[in-house]
ROKELUM-895782 format. One record per residue (C-alpha): residue in one letter; y, x, z. Coordinates in steps of 0.5 Angstrom, whole numbers, plus 500, padded with zeros to 3 digits. Example, Ala and Ser with C-alpha at 12.3 -4.5 7.8 and 13.67 -1.06 7.14 Angstrom:
# residues 2
<a,<491,525,516>> <s,<498,527,514>> 
END
This chain:
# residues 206
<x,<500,500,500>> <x,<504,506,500>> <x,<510,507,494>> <x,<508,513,490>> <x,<509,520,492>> <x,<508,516,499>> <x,<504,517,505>> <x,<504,513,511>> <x,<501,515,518>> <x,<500,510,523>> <x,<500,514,529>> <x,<498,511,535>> <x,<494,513,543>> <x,<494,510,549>> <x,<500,510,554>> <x,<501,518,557>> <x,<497,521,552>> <x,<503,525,549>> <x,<505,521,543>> <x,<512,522,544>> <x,<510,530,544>> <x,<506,529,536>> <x,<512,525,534>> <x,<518,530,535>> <x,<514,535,532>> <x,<514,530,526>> <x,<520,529,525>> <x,<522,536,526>> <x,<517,537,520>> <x,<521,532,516>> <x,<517,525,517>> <x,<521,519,517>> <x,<519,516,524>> <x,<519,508,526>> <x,<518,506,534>> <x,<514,500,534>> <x,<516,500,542>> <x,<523,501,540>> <x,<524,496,536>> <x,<520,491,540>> <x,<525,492,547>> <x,<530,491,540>> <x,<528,484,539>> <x,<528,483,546>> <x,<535,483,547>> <x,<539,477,548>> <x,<541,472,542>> <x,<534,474,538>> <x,<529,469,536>> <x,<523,473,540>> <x,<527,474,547>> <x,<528,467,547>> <x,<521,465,546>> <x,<519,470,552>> <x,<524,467,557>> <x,<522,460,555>> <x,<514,463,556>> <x,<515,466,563>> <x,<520,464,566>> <x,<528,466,568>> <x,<524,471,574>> <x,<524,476,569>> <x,<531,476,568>> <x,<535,482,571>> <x,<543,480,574>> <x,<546,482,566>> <x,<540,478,563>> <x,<537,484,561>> <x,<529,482,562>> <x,<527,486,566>> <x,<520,490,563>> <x,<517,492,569>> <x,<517,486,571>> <x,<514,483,565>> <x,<509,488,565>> <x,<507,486,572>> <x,<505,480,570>> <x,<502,481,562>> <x,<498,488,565>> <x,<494,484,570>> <x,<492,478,565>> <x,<490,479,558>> <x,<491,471,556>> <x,<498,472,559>> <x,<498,479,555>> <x,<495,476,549>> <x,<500,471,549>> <x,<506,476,549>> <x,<504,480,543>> <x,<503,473,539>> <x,<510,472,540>> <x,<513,479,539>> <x,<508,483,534>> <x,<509,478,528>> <x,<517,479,529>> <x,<515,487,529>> <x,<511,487,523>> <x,<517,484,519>> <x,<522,489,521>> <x,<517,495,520>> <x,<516,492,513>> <x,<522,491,511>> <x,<523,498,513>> <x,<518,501,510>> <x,<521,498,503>> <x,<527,501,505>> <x,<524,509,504>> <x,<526,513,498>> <x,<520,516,494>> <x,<518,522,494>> <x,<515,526,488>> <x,<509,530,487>> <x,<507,535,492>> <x,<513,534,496>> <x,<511,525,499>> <x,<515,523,504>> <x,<512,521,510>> <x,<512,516,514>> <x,<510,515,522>> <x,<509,508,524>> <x,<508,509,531>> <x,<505,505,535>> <x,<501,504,542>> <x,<498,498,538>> <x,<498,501,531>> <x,<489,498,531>> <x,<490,492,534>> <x,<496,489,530>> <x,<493,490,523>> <x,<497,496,521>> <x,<492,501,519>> <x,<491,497,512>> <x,<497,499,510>> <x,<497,506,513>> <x,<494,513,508>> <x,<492,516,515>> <x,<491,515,522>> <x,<493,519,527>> <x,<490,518,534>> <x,<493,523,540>> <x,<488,522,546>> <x,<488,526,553>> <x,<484,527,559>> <x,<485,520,564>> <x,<487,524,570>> <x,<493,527,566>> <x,<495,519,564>> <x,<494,518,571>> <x,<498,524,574>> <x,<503,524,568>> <x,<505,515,569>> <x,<506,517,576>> <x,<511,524,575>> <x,<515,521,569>> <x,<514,512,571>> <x,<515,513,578>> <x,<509,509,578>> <x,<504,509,584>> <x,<497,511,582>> <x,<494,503,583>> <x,<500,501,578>> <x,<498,508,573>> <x,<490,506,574>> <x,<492,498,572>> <x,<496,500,566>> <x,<492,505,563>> <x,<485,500,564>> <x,<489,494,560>> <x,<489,498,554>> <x,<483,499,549>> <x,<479,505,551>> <x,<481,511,547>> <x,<474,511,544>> <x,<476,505,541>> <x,<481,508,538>> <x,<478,515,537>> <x,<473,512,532>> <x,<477,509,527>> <x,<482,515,526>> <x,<482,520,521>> <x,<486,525,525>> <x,<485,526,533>> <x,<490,531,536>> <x,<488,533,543>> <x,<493,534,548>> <x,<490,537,553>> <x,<496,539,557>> <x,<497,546,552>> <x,<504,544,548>> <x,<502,550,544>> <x,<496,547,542>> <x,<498,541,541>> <x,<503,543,536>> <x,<498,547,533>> <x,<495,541,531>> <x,<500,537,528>> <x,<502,543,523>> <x,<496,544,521>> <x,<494,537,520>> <x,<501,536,517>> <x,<500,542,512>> <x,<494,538,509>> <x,<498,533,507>> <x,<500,537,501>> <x,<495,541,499>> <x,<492,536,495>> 
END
C-alpha cells in the first residue's frame, strides 16, 4: 500500500521497551515518523469529536479542573477492565487510523535507491490492523524486569501499577511473532543503535 519508491515501517513494543530509543534514531536517519499515541492525546482534546465520545462514555470524574482528561485516571480504570479498554479503543482507533492515512498520503515519493521511509509508531500497531499496509514491521522488546524498573524510574508509578499496566497488554511473544524486525533492547543503548543502523542500512540494498 505504499507509494512508489515508499516504504513504511509500523514500529511497535509494549510499554517501556524503549520504542522512544529506536524512533529517535530513526529520524535521525531521515525517516519520517508519526506517534500514534501522540495524535490520540491530540484527538482527546477539548472540542474534538473522540473526546467528547470518551466524556459521555466514562464520565465527567476524569476530567481535570481545566477540563483536560485526566489520562492517569482514565487509564486506571480501562487498565484493569478489558471490555472498558476495549470500548475506549473502539472510540479512538477509527478516528487514528484516519489521521495516519491522510498522513501517509501526504509524503513526498522517494526514488530508486533513496525511498522515503515512513514509522508508524504505535503500541497498538497489530491489534489495530496497521500491518497490512506496512512493508515492514519492526518490534522492540525488553526483559519485563527492565519494563518494571523503567515505568517505576521515569512514571513514578508503583510497581503494582507498572505490573497492571504491562499485564493489560498482549504478551510481547505476540508480537514478536508477527515481526520481520525485533530489536532487543536489552539495556545497551550502544547495541540498541547498532541494530537500528543495521537494519536501516538494508533498506537500500535491494
Amino acid at each position: 500500500m505504499s507509494n512508489k519508491y515508499n516504504y513504511i515501517i509500523g514500529l511497535t513494543g509494549n510499554i517501556a521497551c524503549g520504542k522512544s530509543t529506536v524512533v529517535a534514531e530513526l529520524q535521525r536517519l531521515g525517516a519520517h515518523v508519526i506517534d500514534a499515541d501522540h495524535v490520540t492525546r491530540q484527538l482527546q482534546q477539548p472540542g474534538q469529536t473522540v473526546y467528547d465520545a470518551i466524556v459521555a462514555t466514562f464520565g465527567t470524574h476524569i476530567l481535570q479542573p481545566d477540563g483536560q482528561i485526566n489520562r492517569r485516571a482514565l487509564g486506571e480504570i480501562v487498565f484493569t477492565d478489558v471490555t472498558k479498554l476495549r470500548t475506549l479503543e473502539a472510540l479512538i482507533h477509527p478516528a487514528v487510523h484516519q489521521h495516519i492515512r491522510q498522513w501517509l498520503a501526504n509524503l513526498p515519493s522517494g526514488r530508486p535507491q533513496h525511498p522515503v521511509v515512513a514509522v508508524i509508531d504505535a503500541i497498538k500497531l497489530i491489534e489495530s490492523g496497521w500491518p497490512a499496509i506496512c512493508d515492514a514491521v519492526w518490534v522492540v522488546t525488553a526483559p519485563r524486569d527492565q519494563q518494571i524498573e523503567r515505568l517505576c524510574r521515569t512514571r513514578n508509578m508503583s510497581q503494582a501499577e507498572a505490573i497492571t499496566r504491562i499485564d493489560a497488554q498482549a504478551p510481547q511473544a505476540d508480537k514478536v511473532a508477527v515481526a520481520d524486525v525485533v530489536i532487543q533492547n536489552h539495556g545497551d543503548i550502544a547495541d540498541t543503535m547498532q541494530q537500528v543502523q543495521q537494519h536501516w542500512q538494508t533498506l537500500f540494498l535491494s
